[in-house]
C-alpha positions, -999 to 999 in steps of 0.1 A, spaced: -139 151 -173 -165 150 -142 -152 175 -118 -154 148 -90 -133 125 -108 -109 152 -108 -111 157 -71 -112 123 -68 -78 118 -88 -64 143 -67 -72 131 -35 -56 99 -49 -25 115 -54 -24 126 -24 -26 98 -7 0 85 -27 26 105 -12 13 106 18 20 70 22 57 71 6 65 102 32 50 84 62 69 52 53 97 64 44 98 86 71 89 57 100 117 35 84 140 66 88 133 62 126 131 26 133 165 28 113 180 51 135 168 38 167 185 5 159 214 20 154 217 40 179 206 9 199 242 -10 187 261 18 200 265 30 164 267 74 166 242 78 139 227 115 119 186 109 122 174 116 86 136 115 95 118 144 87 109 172 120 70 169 112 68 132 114 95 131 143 77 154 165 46 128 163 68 95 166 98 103 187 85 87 216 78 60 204 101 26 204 108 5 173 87 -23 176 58 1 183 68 19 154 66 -17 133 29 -20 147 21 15 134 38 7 101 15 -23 99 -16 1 110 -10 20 80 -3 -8 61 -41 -16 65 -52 23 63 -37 30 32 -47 -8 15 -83 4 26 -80 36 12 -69 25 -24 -96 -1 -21 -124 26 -20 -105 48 -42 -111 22 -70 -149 14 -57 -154 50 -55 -144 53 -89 -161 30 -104 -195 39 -84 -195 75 -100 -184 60 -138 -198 27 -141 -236 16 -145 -249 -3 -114 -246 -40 -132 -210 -28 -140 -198 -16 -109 -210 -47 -91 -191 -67 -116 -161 -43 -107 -168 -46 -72 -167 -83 -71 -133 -83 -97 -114 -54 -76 -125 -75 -41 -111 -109 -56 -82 -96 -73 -71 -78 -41 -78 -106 -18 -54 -133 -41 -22 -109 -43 -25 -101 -4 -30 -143 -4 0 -145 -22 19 -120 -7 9 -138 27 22 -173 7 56 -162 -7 62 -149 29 53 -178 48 74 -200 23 99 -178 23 104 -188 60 111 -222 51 145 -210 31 180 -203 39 186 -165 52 196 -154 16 163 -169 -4 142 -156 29 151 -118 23 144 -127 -13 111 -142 -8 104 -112 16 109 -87 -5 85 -101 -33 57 -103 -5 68 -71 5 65 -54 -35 29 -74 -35 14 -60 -3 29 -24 -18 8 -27 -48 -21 -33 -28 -12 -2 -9 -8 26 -36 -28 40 -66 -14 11 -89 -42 -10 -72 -70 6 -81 -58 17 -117 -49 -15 -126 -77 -30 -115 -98 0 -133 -82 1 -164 -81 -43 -170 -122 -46 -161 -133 -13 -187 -106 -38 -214 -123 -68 -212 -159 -49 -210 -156 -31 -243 -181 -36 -265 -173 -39 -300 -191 -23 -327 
């Protein structure tokens, strides 16, 4: 294996968790902060190093930095896969990954963007539903699955047979 696919692979990884402990850490907060907003006398369970860079911050700032890194991290595992596919592909293959990887992102966020629109349309109970698929869609888009996926589908169908 290339030694940049290596370092490449790991600097996925890390991004990886990265984005779960920032998340999960932000939701911690917002979490809390409603709570403790309903009078509710609530343990905060966000991690110190994330809480010393966010406590000041209210929760609907918090759901705008959420969607900041929303963006960052779907960017990220976007170039991941390019990056990828620059350094192991020919040219003529790696602009036919490109152009799959681009498209293929661009319909699950449009459908992640549908089901949640339409979801709006719905009783409570179906809306959470429907959220929570766009939700799990705009997720994939945001972690290593992404570019794997995408990776490992294209070199399947561009196997040449001897």
């Amino acid at each position: 294996m290339k030694l940049k696919n290596f370092f490449l692979i790991v600097f996925a990884i890390f991004f990886e968790y990265l984005r779960d402990y920032c998340f999960i850490n932000v939701n911690l907060y917002i979490e809390f902060l409603n709570n403790l907003n309903i009078g509710l006398n609530v343990f905060n369970y966000t991690d110190s190093l994330i809480l010393n860079i966010i406590k000041s911050f209210e929760a609907k700032t918090l759901i705008q930095i959420k969607w900041a890194m929303s963006l960052f991290f779907a960017i990220t595992f976007y170039f991941i896969g390019v990056l990828f596919s620059h350094w192991n592909f020919s040219k003529l293959r790696h602009k036919k990954f490109l152009k799959t990887h681009s498209i293929g992102g661009a319909v699950i966020l449009s459908f992640s963007l549908l089901i949640y629109i339409f979801g709006k349309f719905m009783n409570l109970e179906t809306q959470i539903n429907f959220y929570y698929v766009s939700l799990e869609l705009s997720h994939f888009i945001q972690s290593l699955l992404y570019p794997i996926s995408f990776l490992i589908l294209f070199s399947s169908f561009n196997i040449k047979k001897t």
